[in-house]
C-alpha positions as CSV (number, residue, x, y, z in Angstrom):
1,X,-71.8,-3.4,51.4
2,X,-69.1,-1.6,50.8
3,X,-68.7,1.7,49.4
4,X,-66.0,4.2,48.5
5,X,-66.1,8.0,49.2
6,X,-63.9,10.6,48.4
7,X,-61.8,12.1,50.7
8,X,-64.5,15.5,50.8
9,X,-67.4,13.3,50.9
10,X,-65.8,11.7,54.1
11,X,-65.1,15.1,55.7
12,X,-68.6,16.3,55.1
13,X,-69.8,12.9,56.6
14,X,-67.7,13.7,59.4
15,X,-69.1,16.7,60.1
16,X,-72.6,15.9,60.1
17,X,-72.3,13.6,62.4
18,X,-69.7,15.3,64.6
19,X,-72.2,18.3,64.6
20,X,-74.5,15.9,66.7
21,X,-77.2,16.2,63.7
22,X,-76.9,12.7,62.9
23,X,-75.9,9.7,65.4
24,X,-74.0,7.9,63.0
25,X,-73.1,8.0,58.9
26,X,-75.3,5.3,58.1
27,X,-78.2,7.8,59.9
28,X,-77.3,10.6,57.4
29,X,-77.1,8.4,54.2
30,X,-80.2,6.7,55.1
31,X,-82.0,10.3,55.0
32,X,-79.9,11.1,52.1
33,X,-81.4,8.6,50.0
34,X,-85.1,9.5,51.4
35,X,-84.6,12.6,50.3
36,X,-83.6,11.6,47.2
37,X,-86.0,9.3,46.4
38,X,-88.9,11.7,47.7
39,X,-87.2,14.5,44.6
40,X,-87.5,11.7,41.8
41,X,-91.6,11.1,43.3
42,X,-91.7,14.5,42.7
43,X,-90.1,15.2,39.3
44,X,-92.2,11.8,38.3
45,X,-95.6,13.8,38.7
46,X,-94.0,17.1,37.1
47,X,-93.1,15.0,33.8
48,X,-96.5,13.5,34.4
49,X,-98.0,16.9,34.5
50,X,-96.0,18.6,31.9
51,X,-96.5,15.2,29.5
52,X,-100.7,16.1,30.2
53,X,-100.1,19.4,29.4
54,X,-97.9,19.2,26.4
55,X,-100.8,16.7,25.3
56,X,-103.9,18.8,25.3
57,X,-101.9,21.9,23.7
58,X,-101.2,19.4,20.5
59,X,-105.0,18.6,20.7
60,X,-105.5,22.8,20.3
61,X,-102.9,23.0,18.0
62,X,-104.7,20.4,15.8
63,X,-108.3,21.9,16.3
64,X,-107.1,25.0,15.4
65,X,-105.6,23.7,11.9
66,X,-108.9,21.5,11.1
67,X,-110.5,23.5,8.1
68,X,-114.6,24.7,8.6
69,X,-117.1,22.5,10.2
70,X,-114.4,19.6,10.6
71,X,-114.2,19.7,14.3
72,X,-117.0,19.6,14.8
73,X,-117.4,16.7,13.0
74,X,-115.1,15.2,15.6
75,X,-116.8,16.1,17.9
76,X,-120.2,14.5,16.9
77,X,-117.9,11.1,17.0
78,X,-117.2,11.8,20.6
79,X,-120.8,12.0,21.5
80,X,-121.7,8.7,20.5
81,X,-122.4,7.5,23.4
């Protein structure tokens, strides 16, 4: 595969590996992507989280507009079981 880099990119490239960090550029871009793919894992359980969250506030929200004895007529059809 081939892939093109700007002129900066390269020098940073360069760099890194020059700096004795990394043994070669494939080294760096390899950790690069590991890196990257361990921060979209992470903002995939935040959205998760915030999703959750956002979720049982609409359920208050909603309980807290039901008029009287109305929840907890929804909650007796909960306890069915």
């Amino acid at each position: 595969m081939k892939i093109l880099l700007s002129p900066e990119t390269e020098r940073l490239i360069t760099a890194k590996v020059s700096s004795g960090k990394y043994q070669s550029a494939d080294e760096l871009v390899r950790e690069g992507l590991e890196l990257l793919l361990e921060r979209e894992k992470s903002m995939a359980l935040n959205t998760t989280s915030h999703t959750s969250t956002d979720l049982l506030a609409a359920f208050e929200n909603i309980a807290n507009t039901l008029p009287g004895d109305e929840l907890d007529k929804v909650r007796d059809l909960a306890d069915t079981s």
